[in-house]
Every structure is written in C-alpha cells, then in structure tokens.
N, C-alpha and C positions, 0 to 999 in steps of 0.2 A: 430558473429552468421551467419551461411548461409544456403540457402537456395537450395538443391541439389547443394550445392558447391559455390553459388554466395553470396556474402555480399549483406546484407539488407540496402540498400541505409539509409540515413536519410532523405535525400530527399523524398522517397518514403514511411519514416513513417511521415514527417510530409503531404506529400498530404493524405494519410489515416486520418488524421487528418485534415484536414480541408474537407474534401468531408463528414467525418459524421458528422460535424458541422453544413455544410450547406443541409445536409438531416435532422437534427433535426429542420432547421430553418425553412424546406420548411413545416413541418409536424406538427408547432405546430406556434402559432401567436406569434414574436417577440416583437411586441409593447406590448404584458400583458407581458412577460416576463422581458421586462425593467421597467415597472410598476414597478413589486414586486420590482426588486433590487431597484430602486430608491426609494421606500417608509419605506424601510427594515430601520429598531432601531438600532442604531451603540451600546446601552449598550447592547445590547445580542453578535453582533460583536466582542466589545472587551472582552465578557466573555469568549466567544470563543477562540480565541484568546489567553488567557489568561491560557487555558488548554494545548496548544500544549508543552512548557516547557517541563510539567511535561510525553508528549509524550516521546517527545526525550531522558531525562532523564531516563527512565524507560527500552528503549528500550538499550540505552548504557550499562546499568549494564545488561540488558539480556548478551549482546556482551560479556562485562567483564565474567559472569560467564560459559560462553560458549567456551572462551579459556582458563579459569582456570579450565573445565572439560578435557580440550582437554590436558592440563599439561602445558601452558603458562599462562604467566603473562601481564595484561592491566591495565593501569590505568585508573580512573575513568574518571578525566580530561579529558586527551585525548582522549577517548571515546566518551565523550559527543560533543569533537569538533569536531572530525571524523565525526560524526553523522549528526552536523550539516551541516557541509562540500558536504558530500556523500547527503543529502539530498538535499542540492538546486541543485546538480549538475542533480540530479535526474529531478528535476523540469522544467531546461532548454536544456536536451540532451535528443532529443529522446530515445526511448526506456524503459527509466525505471529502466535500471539495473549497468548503467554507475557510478555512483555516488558510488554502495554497491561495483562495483568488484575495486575502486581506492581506495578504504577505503580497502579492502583487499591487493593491491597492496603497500601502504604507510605502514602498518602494516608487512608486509614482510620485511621491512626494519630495522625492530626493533626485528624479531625473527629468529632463524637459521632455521626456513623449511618453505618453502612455504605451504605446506599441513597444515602446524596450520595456516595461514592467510587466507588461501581461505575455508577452513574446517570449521571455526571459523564465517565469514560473512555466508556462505550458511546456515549452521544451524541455526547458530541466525535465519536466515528470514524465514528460513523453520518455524520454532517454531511459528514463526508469522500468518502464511497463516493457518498453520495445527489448532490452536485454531478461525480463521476467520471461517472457513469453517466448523468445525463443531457449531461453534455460530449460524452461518449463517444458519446450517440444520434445529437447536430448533427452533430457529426464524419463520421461512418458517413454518415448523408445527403446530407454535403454532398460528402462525399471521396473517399470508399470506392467501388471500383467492382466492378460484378456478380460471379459467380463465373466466374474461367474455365471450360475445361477440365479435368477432373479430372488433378490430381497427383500424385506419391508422396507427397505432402506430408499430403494427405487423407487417408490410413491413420492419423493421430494423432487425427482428429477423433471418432473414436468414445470415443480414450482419455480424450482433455478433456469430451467430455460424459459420460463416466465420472466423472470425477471434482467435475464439476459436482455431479452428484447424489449421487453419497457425501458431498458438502461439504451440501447440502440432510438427506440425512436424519440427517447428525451432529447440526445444530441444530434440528430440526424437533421437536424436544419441548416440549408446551404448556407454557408456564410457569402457576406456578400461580395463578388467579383475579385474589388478590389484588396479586401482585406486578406484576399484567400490567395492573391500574388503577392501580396506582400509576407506575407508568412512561409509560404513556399522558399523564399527567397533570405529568407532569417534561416528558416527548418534547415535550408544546405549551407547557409555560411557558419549556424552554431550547431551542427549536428551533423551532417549530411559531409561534410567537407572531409577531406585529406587532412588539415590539421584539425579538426576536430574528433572526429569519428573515433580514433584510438583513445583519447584521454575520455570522452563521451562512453564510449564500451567497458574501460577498466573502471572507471568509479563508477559505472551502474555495475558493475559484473561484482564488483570490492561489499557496493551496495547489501545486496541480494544475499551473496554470501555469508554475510554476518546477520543476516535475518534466519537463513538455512541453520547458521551455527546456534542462534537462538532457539529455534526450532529443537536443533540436536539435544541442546543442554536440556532443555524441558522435559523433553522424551526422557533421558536419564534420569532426572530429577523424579520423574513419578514411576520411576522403575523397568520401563517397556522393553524387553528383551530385544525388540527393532532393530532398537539402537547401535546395536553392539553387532547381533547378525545381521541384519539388513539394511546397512545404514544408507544405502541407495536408495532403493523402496521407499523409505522412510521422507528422504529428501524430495525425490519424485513428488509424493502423496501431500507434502511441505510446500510445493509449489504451486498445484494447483488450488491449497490453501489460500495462498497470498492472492494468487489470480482472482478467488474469489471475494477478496475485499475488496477488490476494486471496483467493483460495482456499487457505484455512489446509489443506494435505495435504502438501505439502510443506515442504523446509528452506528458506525465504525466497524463496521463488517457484520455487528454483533448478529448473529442468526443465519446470515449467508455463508457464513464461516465454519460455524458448527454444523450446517444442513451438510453441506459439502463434505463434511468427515465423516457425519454418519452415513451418507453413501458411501464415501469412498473405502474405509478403514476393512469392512465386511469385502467389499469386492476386492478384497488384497491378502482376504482371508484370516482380517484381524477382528479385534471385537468392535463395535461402531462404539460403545461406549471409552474403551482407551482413545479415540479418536477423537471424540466429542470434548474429555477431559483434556487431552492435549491444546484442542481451539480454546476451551474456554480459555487456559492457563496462559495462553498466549494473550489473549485479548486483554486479560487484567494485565499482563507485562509489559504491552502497550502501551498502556491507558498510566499505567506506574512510571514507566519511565518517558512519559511527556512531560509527569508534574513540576519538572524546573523549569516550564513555561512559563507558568504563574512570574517569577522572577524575572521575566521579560516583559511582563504588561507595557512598562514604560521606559522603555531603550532607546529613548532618543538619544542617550549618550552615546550609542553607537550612530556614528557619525557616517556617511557617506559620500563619498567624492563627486563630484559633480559629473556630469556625461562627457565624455569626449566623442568628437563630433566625428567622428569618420570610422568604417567600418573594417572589420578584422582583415588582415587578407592572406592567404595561402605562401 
C-alpha cells in the first residue's frame, strides 16, 4: 500500500499505535483501568473464548462458498486453517490485511487464476464489513444516544477522523478498467446475486453476532452493570468498536480501538475507563484465540480440489 507512491512504513503504523495508546492513557486514569482487568471473572473469559471457534468456523465456510460462487472448489479443512493462519498473522503484522491477502496468495497455489484467490478473500471480507455497518447503522438508531456535553474524550475525535481518511486515500487508487469489470461481475455472481445474498447475509449476520456475544460475555466478566440494563447500548457502543478495527493503520486495531471507547463510553454516560478496559480485554481475546494458527504454519495436508471451470449460476 502507498501513500502518493511511498510505502507505509510498519514502523510508522506501529508508532501510530502506540502514540494513541498513550493519548488514551493520558486521557483517562490507568490505575481504575487495571482494576477492572484485574478483578475481571475468568468464567465469563473463557465463555468468551469459548465462541471464537465457532467465529472462524462460520467465517471459513463464508470463504468456501464464496469461491464455489466464483466457480472454484475449497475445502472446509483447509479453510478453517487458512483462517486461523491469516488470522494470527493479522494480529501480529501491522496493518490488518496481511494475514487475508497470504491466505489469498496460498490459495493461488491450489487454483489456475489468481483472480478466483484474490476475488474470493476480498468478497468474503467485503460480506463481512457490508452486514457490520449496516448492523452498526440499526444499532446507532435504535441505542445510541445524542452527543453529550463535550469531553476530554473528544480531543481523539479529530485523531480518528484522521485516520479515517489516510485509510480512504491509502485505497483510493482507481483500479484498472478492466480488473474493476471483472470484479463487478464476480461482487454480483458471489455476493450480489439471488442465490447468494441470503447465505452471504446470514453467515456475515451469524459472524458479527458471536463477536457482539463476545463483546457481551467480556462486559460481564469485568462486572459493567451495562450488560444486564442496557445491553442494547452496550451492543450499539460494541459495534462501532469493530467498525473501528477495521481500519488497517494500525497493529490490530490496538489504539484505534481503545481511542473510540474512551470517546464513546463518556458520551453514553459511562466511564471512558470501563470502556477502554473493555477494548483492551477484547484485543488480548483476539490475539488469544488466534493462537492455534501457529498449528497451521504448515497445512498442506489440507488438500484442495482443483478449480472447476465454469461459473455459479442462479
């Protein structure tokens, strides 16, 4: 990725990442935020925990049926260890998007065109962000409420729409012509389409949800009375969590994650520090339950079927 032509250091995403960590630190009091993690219930922990599986799981068979639209063949297997793979990789390379385009790159290895492995990874995660963000709109409308009072909290907000838009003109480069009908034309036969779109919608929605429920269990785990009253709010405030890890500038959300809570948690009338403890907890649970990646470095025993030559059809 560059930036009017210069590569984006890693060095420079992870100082991005650590200067909004310690703007969250300066802005909100650390010692209540080691409180919470240290008094935090390890059974709501490992409930947590305990849902990410069925994350990866879910999100692999999107994968699978997203190059069986595209007119290639995955196996489940393999999928699932890809996933797990692409995922820790995600966790420790800045950026964010490392881990999904080596899971496309390994996948080329096992089909005749590059265009179904990269084709195949981009939609999958499209699928994923496009049922986030409109979750994330109901949410907000339904939950969310007006802005208070301005905050200390609000001095970050300039920084995340900073960063919004460096993340906009990293990818803003026209692709070219052709490649940009041919993707069009993949985006409607494995996305877009009448037999797609419903099984596309329910395992991004199945997705999402079991991150919300990870979310929930956390909140319980370190006590937040949220949970239990307002467990909408909660969700809502949950959402635009995730929304803001997607923004590949940072080392796995770490700092865009937490900024976003100590804004958000105050203008919801909560404390910015349970909100911050909440990101952090989450990000290690992350980061925790990638770790049987490691045990995929070398899956070529997950076998993959060769491409079949002809495309999905309605």
């Amino acid at each position: 990725m560059t930036l009017r032509g210069r590569r984006v250091s890693p060095v420079l995403r992870w100082g991005l990442t650590l200067l909004l960590l310690a703007m969250v630190l300066w802005l909100v009091d650390p010692a209540a935020v080691g409180a919470q993690l240290q008094n935090v219930h390890w059974p709501w922990l490992l409930m947590a925990l305990a849902i990410t599986p069925l994350q990866v799981v879910i999100s692999a068979w999107r994968w699978q049926f997203t190059v069986r639209r595209l007119g290639g063949q995955l196996a489940l297997g393999y999928a699932i260890g890809e996933y797990y793979l692409g995922t820790l990789v995600n966790q420790l390379v800045p950026g964010g998007v490392v881990g999904d385009a080596g899971r496309a790159l390994r996948h080329r290895q096992r089909v005749q065109t590059t265009t179904l492995a990269v084709h195949g990874v981009m939609i999958e995660r499209l699928s994923g962000q496009l049922v986030l963000f409109l979750l994330a709109a109901v949410l907000a409308v339904a939950w969310l409420p007006l802005p208070a009072p301005p905050m200390p909290g609000l001095f970050l907000l300039p920084g995340i729409l900073l960063a919004i838009l460096l993340t906009w003109s990293l990818f803003r480069a026209p692709p070219l012509a052709n490649w940009w009908a041919g993707f069009q034309a993949d985006l409607r036969r494995a996305l877009l389409s009448r037999g797609a779109l419903p099984q596309q919608l329910a395992s991004s929605l199945a997705v999402i949800v079991s991150y919300l429920a990870a979310f929930w269990c956390l909140a319980m785990g370190l006590g937040f009375p949220v949970a239990l009253d307002e467990p909408g709010l909660l969700l809502a405030l949950c959402t635009v969590l995730l929304m803001a890890m997607v923004i590949p500038l940072t080392v796995s959300g770490w700092g865009i994650r937490e900024s976003a809570a100590a804004v958000l948690w105050p203008l919801a009338g909560m404390d910015a520090e349970q909100g911050v403890a909440l990101a952090v907890c989450y990000g290690v649970l992350v980061l925790v339950s990638a770790l049987p990646g490691v045990f995929f470095l070398f899956n070529g025993r997950y076998q993959t079927p060769g491409q079949t030559a002809y495309p999905c059809q309605d």
